[in-house]
N, C-alpha and C positions, 0 to 999 in steps of 0.2 A: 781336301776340304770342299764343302757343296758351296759355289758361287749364290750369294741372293738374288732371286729376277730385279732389275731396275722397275721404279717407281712410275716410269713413264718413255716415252721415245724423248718428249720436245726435252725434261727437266735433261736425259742421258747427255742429250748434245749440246744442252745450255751451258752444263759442269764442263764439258768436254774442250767447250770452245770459248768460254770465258775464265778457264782456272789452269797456269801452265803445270803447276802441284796444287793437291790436295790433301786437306786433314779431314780429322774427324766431321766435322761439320757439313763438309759436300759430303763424303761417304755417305752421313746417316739422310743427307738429302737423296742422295746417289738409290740407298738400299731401303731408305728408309729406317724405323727405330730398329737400332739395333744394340746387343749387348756390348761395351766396354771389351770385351772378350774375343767377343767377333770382329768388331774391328781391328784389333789390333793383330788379331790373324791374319787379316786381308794387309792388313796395311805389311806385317813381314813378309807377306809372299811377294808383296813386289818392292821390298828394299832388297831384297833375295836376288829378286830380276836385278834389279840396278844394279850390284854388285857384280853381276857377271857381266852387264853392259858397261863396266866403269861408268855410272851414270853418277851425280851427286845431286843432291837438293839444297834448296837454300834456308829451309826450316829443318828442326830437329825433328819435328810432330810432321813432316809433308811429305808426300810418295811425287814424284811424277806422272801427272794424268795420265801421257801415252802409254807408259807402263804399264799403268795400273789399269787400263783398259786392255791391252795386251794378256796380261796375266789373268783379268777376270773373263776375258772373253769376250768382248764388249767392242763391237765392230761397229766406228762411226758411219763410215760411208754405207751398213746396210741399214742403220738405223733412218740414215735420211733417204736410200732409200723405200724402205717402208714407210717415211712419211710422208712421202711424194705421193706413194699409192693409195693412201690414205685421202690425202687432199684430193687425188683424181677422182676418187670413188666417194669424193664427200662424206667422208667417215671421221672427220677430224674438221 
């Protein structure tokens, strides 16, 4: 399945670091609009992960951030760094 680019660096690491899981609602913040369909693909790919991590959630509808960061590809620490370079280079 083709991962969706994120909506932004600052929203990536806002979800990242204020949500310990996530449902639909950060996703479609996360990917932006997206189909009913697609999410819920994204979201088994990383109940999929958590299973082989014996991870569990406290929602029925919610993935694990870290996870689901993991599984989508979604590296916080280069996010912040590219926003640092961003800010040096006053581009942000």
């Amino acid at each position: 399945m083709n991962i969706p680019q994120i909506t932004g660096i600052d929203n990536a690491l806002k979800i990242y670091y204020t949500h310990s899981e996530i449902g639909n609602k950060e996703i479609s913040a996360l990917f932006g609009s997206l189909s009913s369909a697609t999410t819920a693909k994204l979201k088994k790919l990383v109940k999929d992960e958590m299973l082989k991590r014996n991870e569990m959630s406290y929602g029925l509808n919610k993935v694990k951030t870290g996870t689901a960061y993991d599984v989508w590809g979604i590296d916080a620490a280069d996010l912040e760094r590219r926003r640092k370079k961003l800010k040096a280079l006053e581009l942000q």
